[in-house]
C-alpha atoms as one frame of an Amber mdcrd trajectory, in Angstrom:
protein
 -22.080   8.672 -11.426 -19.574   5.816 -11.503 -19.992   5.312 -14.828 -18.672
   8.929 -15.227 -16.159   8.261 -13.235 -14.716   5.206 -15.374 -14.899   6.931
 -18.386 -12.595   9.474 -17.105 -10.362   7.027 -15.949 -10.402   5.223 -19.257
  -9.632   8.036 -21.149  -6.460   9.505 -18.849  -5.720   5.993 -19.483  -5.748
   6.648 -23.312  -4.114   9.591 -23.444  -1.707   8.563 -20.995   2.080   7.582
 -22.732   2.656   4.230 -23.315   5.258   4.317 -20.701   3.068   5.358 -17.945
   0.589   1.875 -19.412   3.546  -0.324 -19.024   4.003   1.206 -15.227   0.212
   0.348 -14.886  -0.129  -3.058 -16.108   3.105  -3.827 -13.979   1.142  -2.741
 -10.618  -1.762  -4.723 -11.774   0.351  -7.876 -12.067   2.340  -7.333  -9.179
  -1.041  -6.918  -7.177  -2.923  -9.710  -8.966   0.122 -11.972  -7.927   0.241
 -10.854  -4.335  -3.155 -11.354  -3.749  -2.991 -14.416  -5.195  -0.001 -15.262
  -2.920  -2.177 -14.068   0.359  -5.227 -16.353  -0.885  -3.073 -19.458  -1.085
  -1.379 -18.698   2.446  -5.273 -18.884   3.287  -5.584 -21.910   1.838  -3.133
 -23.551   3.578  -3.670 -22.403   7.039
């Protein structure tokens, strides 16, 4: 079932432009790099 689920999400990502990819991968970092923010606030508490 989930794998169903990823491959559908893959391929919108494929066939997706290469604009709406660069939008993507900018969320992704910008989430990756708040998370990593929250986990050092953690840290140091």
């Amino acid at each position: 079932e989930r794998e169903a689920v990823l491959q559908t999400h893959m391929e919108t990502f494929k066939s997706s432009s290469d604009s709406r990819k660069e939008e993507l991968l900018q969320l992704k970092q910008d989430i990756e790099r708040s998370y990593k923010e929250q986990l050092e606030r953690m840290i140091e508490i």
